[in-house]
C-alpha positions, -999 to 999 in steps of 0.1 A, spaced: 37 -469 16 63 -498 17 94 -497 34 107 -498 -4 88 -473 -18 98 -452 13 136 -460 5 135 -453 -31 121 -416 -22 149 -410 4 171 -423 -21 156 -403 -51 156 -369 -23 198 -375 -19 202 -377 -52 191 -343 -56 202 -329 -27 239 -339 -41 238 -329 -76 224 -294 -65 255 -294 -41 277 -302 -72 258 -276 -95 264 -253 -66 302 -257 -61 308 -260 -102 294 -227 -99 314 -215 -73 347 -231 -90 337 -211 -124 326 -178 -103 361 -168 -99 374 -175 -132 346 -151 -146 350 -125 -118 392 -124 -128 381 -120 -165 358 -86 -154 386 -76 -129 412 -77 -164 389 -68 -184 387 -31 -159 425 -24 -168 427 -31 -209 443 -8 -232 431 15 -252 406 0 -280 427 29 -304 462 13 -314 473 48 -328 501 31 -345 479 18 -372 464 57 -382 471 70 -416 472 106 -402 505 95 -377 522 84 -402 545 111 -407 568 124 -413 563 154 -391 588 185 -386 578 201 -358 555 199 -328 524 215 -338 522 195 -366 518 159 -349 492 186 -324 476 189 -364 474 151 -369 456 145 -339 430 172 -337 419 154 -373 406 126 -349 401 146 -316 383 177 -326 375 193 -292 408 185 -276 426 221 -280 395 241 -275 387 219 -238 425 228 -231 423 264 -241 398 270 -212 421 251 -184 446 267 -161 474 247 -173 468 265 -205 463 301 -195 485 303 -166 459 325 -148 433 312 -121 407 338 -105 403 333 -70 367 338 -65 370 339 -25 397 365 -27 392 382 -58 423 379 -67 440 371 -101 467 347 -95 485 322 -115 516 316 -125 519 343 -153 511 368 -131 520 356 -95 557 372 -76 570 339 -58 607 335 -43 626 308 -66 627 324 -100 606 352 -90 584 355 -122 577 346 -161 570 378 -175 606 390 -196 622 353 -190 590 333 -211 615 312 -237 627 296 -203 600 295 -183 573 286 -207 593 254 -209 564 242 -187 538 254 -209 510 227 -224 518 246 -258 548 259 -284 558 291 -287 554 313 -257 583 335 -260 571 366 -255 538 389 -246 524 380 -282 515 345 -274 484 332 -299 463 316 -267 438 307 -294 457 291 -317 448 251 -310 479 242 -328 502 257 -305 488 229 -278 513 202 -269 496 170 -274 528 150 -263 538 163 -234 509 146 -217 504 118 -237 538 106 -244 541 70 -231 580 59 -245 597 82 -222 615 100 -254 596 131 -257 615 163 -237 610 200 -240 640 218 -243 651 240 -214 650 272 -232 631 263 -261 596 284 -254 578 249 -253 597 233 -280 614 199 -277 649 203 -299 641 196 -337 682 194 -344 710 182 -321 720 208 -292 741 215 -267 727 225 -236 739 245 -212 768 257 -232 797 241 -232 786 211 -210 788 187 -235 754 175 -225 735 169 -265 696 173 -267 688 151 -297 654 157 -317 629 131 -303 614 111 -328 577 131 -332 561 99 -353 571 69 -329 560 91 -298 528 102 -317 522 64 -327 529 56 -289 498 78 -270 481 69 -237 469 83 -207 485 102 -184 510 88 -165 532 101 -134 561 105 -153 542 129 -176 531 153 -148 565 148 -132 580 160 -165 570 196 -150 559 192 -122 587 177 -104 612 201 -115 592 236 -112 615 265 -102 643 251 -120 653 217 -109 648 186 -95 626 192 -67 630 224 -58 599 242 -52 568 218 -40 592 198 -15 565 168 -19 570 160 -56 605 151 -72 621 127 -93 619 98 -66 581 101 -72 583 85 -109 587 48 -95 585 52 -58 582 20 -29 555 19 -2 577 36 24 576 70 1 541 70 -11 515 41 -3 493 55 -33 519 53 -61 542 24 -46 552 3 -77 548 -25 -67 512 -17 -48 482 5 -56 506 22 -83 482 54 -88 487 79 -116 484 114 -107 447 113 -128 436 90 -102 433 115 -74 436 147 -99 403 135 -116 398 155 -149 369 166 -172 371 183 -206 411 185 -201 407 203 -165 426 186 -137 415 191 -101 432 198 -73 446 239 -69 470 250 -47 454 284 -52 426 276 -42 434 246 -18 397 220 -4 413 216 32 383 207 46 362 182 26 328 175 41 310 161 14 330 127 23 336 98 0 329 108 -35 296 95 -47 292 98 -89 265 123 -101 259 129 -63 293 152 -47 311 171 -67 336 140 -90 366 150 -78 390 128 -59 416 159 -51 410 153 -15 417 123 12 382 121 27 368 113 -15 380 77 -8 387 70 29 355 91 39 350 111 68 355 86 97 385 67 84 401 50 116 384 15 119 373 7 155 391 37 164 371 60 179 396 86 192 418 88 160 386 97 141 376 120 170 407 139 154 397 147 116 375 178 126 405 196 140 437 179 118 440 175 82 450 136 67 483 147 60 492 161 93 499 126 108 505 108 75 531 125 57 553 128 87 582 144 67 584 155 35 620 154 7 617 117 18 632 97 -14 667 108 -12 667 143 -29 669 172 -10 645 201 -11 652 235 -18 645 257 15 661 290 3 670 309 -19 695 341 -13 692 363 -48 712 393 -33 742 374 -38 738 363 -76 769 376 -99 800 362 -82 823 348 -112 853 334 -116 887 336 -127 873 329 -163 844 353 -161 819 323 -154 793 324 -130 812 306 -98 797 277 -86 797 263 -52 788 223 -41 771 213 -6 792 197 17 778 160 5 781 167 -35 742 164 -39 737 200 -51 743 235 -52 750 258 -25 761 287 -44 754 296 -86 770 331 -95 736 331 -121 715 324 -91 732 330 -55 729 313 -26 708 281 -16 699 261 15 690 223 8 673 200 31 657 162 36 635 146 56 620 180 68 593 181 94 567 205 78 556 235 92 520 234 109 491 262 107 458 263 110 442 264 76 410 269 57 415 268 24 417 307 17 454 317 6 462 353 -2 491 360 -23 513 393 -25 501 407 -59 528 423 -85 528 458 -80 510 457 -44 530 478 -19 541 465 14 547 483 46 583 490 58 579 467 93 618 455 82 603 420 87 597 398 63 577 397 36 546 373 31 544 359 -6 511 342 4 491 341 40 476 313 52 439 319 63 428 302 92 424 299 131 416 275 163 378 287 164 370 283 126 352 248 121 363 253 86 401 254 99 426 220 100 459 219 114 477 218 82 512 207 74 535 231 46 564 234 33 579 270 42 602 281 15 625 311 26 641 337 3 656 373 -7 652 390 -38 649 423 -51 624 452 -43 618 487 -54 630 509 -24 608 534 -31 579 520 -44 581 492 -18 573 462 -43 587 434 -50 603 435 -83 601 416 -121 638 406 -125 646 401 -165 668 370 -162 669 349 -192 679 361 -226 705 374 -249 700 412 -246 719 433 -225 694 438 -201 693 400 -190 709 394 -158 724 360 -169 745 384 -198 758 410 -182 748 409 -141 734 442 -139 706 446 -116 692 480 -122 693 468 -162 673 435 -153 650 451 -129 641 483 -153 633 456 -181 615 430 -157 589 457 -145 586 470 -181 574 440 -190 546 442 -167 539 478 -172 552 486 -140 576 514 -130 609 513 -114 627 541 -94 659 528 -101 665 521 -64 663 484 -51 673 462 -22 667 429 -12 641 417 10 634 380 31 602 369 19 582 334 33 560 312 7 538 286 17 536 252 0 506 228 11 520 193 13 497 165 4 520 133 -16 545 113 3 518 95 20 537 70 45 529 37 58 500 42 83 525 24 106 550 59 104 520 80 105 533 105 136 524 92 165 503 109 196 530 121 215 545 133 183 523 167 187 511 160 228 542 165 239 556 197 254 583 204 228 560 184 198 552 195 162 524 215 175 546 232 201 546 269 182 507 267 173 487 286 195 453 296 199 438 264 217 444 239 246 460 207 233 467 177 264 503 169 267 513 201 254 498 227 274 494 235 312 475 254 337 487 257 374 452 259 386 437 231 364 469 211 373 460 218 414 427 211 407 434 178 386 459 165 413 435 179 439 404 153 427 434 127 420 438 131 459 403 131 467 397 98 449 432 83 465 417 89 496 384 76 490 395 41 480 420 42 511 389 47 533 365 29 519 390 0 522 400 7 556 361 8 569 359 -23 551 383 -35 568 373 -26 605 338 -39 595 348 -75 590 369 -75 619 337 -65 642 319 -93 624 
């Protein structure tokens, strides 16, 4: 072969070599064009503009008849729903055999549903539960809009049984607040998923106000920063509520009935664990400290939030930590229920309707061991006469059950009314018109006969007041991992963990003879090194 010939191959073998290099990086410079357009492709709309459907046109009166319009389209929707807890109010606990939810559970903020439904069933998925003769069947009575509503318009009224307002009203009395009807065809027109401020909706004002009862979820949560909650941080990850609280056929994971606090399965495989997210270790999996051996060494003692949501009523609205019912029906001057401020203007400390209240942010929670088994104080289950307090719910749990994690909760303190005799806690009828209704007329043997009518239970006619605890699992409020609490925040002698017995923690805890033994071998080893250096020492010298 000629020098030429030889040239003219090397040549020919470049030339390759360089246009598959410029194939390669044109592909690399189109790669993430293509790869951005699946990535936006991921978070499109809906491929339904409901705007554009014949049966949302209108006009509709009431409610259930936009719930009509859409079940033309969605025919399984109500009959999924009817099956849920949200609908039914009742979940079976099949660990404790007990029936619990909220329609038939006693707690300490407005005690319970039954007589007071027009008000409570406010928060009812559905229309029209004001009374015992709810139609759970009917699948117009579901309320379409309260979870799909996406212009922000769409509001139940207060005392409306589940109703928004269909004509202008003023609510409460004489306030001069006005509920105007919401406009049912824009909303309906409107529909997407879930979003926080649709769960918030209820779920931020349970037990009658702006974030009174779960101490973890208020109105701060609708648009919150990273410092409040790294999940749902605007401006971050911005999770809905449905990302964690996966759903199928209309049921929503996640119980506080019937709480996971120990997930072992891990990180949440499709087809393979059981599709629910409702837990930390579903996305950061069971070891979730990187390179850190002894943080992980942690997660089969301490539950996720534990370190990470260091305090709780963290957004700037205070949490309600008591409630005193015994002194409810103080009025004024005028006959009104008197009404009391906290020192800093933010709230309540005293309603005549109500009585007293304790308020409080930033809380440290309350630690227990926990394995996921809650028992609740039933209606009409008697209680012994210890002149303690009364447990609305016990946390299960202890140091030597693998199942157990130190949990964190919020501990929610009260006083309300029992039957002396029967030693129960009592049904109050609250809400209402009728003279048995504490709100008319103040009269507690009246509202206590009625309340524990209503649940065909009897009443002696003598009652008290009794100091009742409630647990609340706290889980949202995620901080920065950088404020997670820190190790001495718990290994410390007067730490978080410092009322927890049942188990040796370092830091914490002491032993006068492990302590004498400890210092003892730190002696030992003292004097070793002292010695070995000192023969060391003399041994050179002699060489």
């Amino acid at each position: 072969m000629t020098s030429r010939a030889s040239f003219g191959m090397v040549l020919s073998r470049a030339s390759g070599l360089l246009a598959l290099l410029i194939a390669v990086g044109f592909g690399a410079v189109t790669a993430a064009p293509a790869q951005a357009a699946i990535a936006k492709a991921a978070k499109s709309k809906s491929t339904a503009d409901h705007s554009k459907f014949k049966e949302l046109e209108g006009p509709f009166a009431t409610g259930p008849e936009v719930t009509k319009a859409c079940l033309a389209c969605h025919t399984e929707a109500a009959k999924q729903l009817h099956k849920t807890t949200h609908w039914t109010w009742e979940f079976y606990n099949e660990v404790t055999r007990q029936q619990l939810g909220k329609k038939t559970v006693v707690n300490n903020f407005c005690v319970a549903v039954s007589s007071n439904w027009p008000r409570c069933t406010s928060c009812h998925i559905g229309y029209g539960w004001k009374d015992d003769k709810f139609d759970f069947t009917a699948e117009q009575n579901v309320d379409c809009l309260i979870c799909h509503d996406t212009t922000g318009g769409y509001k139940k009224f207060p005392a409306g049984a589940g109703h928004p307002v269909y004509e202008e009203k003023e609510f409460p009395a004489g306030s001069g607040n006005k509920w105007r009807p919401p406009d049912l065809v824009k909303i309906a027109q409107s529909v997407g998923k879930t979003r926080r401020a649709n769960c918030g909706a209820c779920h931020f004002y349970g037990g009658g106000g702006d974030a009174v009862k779960h101490g973890d979820l208020d109105s701060t949560m609708s648009n919150p920063g990273k410092e409040l909650d790294v999940h749902m941080d605007v401006k971050g990850l911005n999770f809905s509520c449905a990302e964690c609280h996966t759903t199928g056929s209309h049921e929503v994971t996640g119980s506080r009935y019937a709480t996971k606090a120990v997930d072992k399965n891990g990180i949440d495989v499709p087809g393979r664990t059981d599709d629910t997210r409702a837990s930390c270790e579903s996305c950061h999996g069971l070891m979730p400290h990187k390179n850190d051996e002894k943080l992980n060494d942690h997660t089969d003692r301490v539950a996720c939030p534990t370190c990470h949501v260091p305090e709780f009523a963290r957004g700037g609205r205070p949490t309600k930590m008591l409630w005193d019912w015994s002194t409810a029906g103080k009025l004024d001057g005028k006959g009104n229920p008197l009404k009391k401020k906290t020192a800093d203007g933010k709230e309540l400390a005293y309603d005549g309707m109500k009585g007293d209240f304790k308020w409080e942010e930033n809380v440290v929670p309350e630690y227990r061991w926990f394995n996921g088994v809650i028992k609740y104080t039933l209606m009409g289950e008697k209680f012994e006469d210890t002149g303690g307090v009364v447990p609305i719910n016990r946390i299960e749990g202890s140091s030597g059950d693998p199942d157990s994690r130190i949990w964190p909760f919020k501990l929610m303190r009260g006083k309300q009314p029992y039957d002396k005799k029967h030693r129960v806690l009592t049904v109050p009828h609250v809400f209402g018109q009728d003279e048995a209704a504490f709100w008319k007329t103040y009269d507690w043997p009246k509202a206590l006969a009625a309340g524990m009518q209503s649940v065909g239970l009897e009443f002696s006619g003598e009652y008290g007041f009794v100091e009742t605890e409630y647990y609340w699992p706290i889980v949202h409020m995620v901080a920065p991992k950088e404020k997670a609490v820190a190790c001495d925040g718990c290994h410390a002698r007067e730490g978080r963990l410092a009322k927890l017995g049942g188990f040796y923690m370092p830091g914490r805890d002491t032993f006068p003879w492990l302590d004498r033994i400890g210092w003892a071998l730190v002696l030992l080893t003292l004097a070793g090194v002292v010695g070995h250096g000192l023969l060391r020492l003399l041994l050179t010298r002699k060489g």
